[in-house]
C-alpha positions in Angstrom: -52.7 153.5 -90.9 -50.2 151.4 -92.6 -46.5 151.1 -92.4 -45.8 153.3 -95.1 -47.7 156.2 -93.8 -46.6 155.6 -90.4 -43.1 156.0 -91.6 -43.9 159.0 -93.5 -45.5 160.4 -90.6 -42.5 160.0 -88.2 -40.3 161.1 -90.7 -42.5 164.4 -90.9 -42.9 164.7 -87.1 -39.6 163.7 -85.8 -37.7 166.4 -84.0 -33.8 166.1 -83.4 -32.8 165.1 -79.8 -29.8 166.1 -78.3 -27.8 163.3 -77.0 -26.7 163.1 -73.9 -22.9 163.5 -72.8 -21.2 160.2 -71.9 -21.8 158.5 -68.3 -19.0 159.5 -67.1 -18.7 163.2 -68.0 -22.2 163.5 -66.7 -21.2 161.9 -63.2 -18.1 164.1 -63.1 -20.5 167.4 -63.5 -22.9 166.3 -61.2 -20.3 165.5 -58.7 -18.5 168.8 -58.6 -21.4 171.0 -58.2 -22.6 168.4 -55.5 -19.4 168.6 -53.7 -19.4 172.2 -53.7 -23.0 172.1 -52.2 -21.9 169.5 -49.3 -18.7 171.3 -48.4 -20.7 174.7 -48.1 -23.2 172.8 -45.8 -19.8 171.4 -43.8 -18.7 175.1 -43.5 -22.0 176.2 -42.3 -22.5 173.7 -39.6 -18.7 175.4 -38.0 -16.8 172.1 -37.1 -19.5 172.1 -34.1 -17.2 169.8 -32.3 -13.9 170.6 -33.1 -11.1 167.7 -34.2 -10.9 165.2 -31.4 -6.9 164.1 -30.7 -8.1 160.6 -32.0 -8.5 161.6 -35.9 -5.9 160.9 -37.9 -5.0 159.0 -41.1 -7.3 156.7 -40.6 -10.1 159.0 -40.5 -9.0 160.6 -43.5 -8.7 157.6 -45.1 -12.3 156.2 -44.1 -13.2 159.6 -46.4 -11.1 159.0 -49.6 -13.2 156.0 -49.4 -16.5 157.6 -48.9 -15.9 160.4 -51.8 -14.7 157.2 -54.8 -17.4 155.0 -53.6 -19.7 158.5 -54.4 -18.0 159.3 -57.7 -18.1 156.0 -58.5 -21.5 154.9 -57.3 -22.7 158.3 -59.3 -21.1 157.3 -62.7 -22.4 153.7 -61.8 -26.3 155.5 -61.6 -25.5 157.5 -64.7 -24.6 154.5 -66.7 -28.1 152.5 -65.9 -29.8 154.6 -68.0 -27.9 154.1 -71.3 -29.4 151.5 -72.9 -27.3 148.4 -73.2 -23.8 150.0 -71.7 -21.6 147.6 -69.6 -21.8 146.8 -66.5 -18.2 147.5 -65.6 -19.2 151.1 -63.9 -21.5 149.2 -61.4 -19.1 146.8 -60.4 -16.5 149.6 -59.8 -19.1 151.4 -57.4 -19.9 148.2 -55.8 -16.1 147.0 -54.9 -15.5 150.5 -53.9 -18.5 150.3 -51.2 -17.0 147.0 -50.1 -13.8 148.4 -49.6 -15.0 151.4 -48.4 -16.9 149.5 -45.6 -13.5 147.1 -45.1 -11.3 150.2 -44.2 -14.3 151.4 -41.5 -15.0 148.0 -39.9 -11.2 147.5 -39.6 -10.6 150.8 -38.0 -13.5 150.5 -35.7 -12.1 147.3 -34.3 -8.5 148.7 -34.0 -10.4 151.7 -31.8 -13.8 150.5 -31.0 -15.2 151.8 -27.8 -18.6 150.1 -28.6 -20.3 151.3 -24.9 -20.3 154.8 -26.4 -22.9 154.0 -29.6 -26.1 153.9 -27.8 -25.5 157.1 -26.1 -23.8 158.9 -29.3 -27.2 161.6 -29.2 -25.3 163.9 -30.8 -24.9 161.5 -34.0 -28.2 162.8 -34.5 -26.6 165.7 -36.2 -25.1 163.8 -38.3 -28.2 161.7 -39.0 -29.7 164.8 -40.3 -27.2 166.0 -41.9 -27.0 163.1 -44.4 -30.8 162.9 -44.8 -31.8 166.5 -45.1 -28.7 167.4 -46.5 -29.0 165.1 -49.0 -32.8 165.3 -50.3 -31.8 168.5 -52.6 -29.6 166.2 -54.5 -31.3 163.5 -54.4 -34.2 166.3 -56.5 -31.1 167.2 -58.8 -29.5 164.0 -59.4 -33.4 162.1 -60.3 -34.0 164.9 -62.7 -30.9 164.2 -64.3 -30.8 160.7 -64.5 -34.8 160.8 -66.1 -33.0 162.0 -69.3 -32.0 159.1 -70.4 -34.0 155.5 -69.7 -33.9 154.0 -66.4 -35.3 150.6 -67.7 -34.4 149.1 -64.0 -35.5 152.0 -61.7 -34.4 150.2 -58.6 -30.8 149.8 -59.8 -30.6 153.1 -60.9 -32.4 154.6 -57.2 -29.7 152.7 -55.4 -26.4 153.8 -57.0 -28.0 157.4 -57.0 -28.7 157.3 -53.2 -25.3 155.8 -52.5 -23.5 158.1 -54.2 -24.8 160.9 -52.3 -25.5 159.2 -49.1 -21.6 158.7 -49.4 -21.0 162.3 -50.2 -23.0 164.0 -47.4 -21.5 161.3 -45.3 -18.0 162.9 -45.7 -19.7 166.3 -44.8 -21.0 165.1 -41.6 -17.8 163.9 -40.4 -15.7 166.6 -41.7 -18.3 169.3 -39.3 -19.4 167.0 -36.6 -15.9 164.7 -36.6 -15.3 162.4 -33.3 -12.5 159.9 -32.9 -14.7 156.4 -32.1 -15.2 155.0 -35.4 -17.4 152.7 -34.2 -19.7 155.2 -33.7 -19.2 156.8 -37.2 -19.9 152.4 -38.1 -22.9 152.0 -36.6 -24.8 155.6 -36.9 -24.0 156.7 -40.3 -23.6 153.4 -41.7 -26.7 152.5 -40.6 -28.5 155.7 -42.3 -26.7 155.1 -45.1 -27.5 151.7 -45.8 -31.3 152.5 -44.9 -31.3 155.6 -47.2 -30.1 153.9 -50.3 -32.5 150.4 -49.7 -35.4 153.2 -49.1 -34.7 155.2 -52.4 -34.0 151.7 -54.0 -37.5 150.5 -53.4 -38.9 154.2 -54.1 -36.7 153.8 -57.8 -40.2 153.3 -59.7 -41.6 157.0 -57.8 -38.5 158.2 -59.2 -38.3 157.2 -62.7 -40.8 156.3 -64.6 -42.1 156.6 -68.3 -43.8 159.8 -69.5 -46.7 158.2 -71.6 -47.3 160.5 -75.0 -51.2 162.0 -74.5 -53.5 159.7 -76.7 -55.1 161.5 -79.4 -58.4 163.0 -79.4 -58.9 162.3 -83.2 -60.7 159.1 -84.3 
């Protein structure tokens, strides 16, 4: 087949695609409905342990940080997939982890009662909470993101884990909330930081080319 044809061919066979809604509108939707979702699960679970005398603003302020470094880490995710789009996005979701992590480790020291983490069983909850809570999203959010083309499927794994790692972190600690942030540190940073390297190196499971079925005529 030469060019010409091939053209013509395309031309007959081409179908319109609907293009997709901008990064950020995108993130936006997918972050409401995932909020609702997480905040349902944190309702379910009853506040099992109550609100410890030690929470505070700091605790609340460890979770402002959680939910931008989500929204951001989400709009960071949807923007991998468009096709030369600037990186701004991803550097926004990565400062917002750092600082995220800043304000934790700070408050941990101010209040660290590091004896307690070992022995923290209950953050087991929590543990679960995060991972099982946050699979059906993870479902949603890859489904999404295979719309467009996730040319570096690591990248694109990581920022999408983050984002709801982050999330369902809030949910544990609004349900299962204690007042030693070092625990809250070392448990569900830990998870977190496992999850998203696990997804991360998973990204090519997740998103991969569909390959168009090769024809049967010669």
């Amino acid at each position: 087949m030469n060019t010409d044809d091939l053209v013509q061919k395309l031309a007959r066979e081409l179908e319109p695609a609907m293009p997709l809604r901008r990064p950020a509108a995108r993130a936006g939707a997918w972050f409401a409905g995932a909020t609702v979702y997480i905040a349902a699960l944190a309702i379910g679970m009853g506040f099992v342990n109550g609100y410890p005398n030690g929470v505070g603003v700091t605790f609340w302020a460890v979770q402002v940080a959680a939910i931008v470094t989500s929204l951001l880490a989400s709009a960071a995710a949807f923007a991998s997939v468009i096709p030369g789009l600037s990186g701004r996005s991803r550097s926004l979701a990565v400062a917002a982890a750092a600082l995220w992590i800043v304000i934790l480790a700070a408050t941990s020291t101010a209040d660290a009662d590091w004896s307690a983490v070992s022995s923290a069983t209950h953050e087991w909850w929590c543990v679960g909470f995060i991972v099982a809570g946050g699979a059906p999203l993870l479902v949603v959010l890859a489904r999404m993101l295979r719309r467009g083309a996730p040319l570096n499927p690591a990248t694109t794994a990581a920022f999408a884990a983050l984002s709801i790692a982050a999330l369902a972190n809030v949910g544990a600690c609004i349900s299962l909330p204690h007042a030693n942030s070092a625990i809250t540190l070392a448990w569900h940073g830990g998870v977190i930081a496992v999850a998203t390297m696990s997804v991360a190196a998973c990204g090519r499971l997740l998103f991969f080319w569909r390959l168009a079925p090769k024809s049967t005529k010669g």
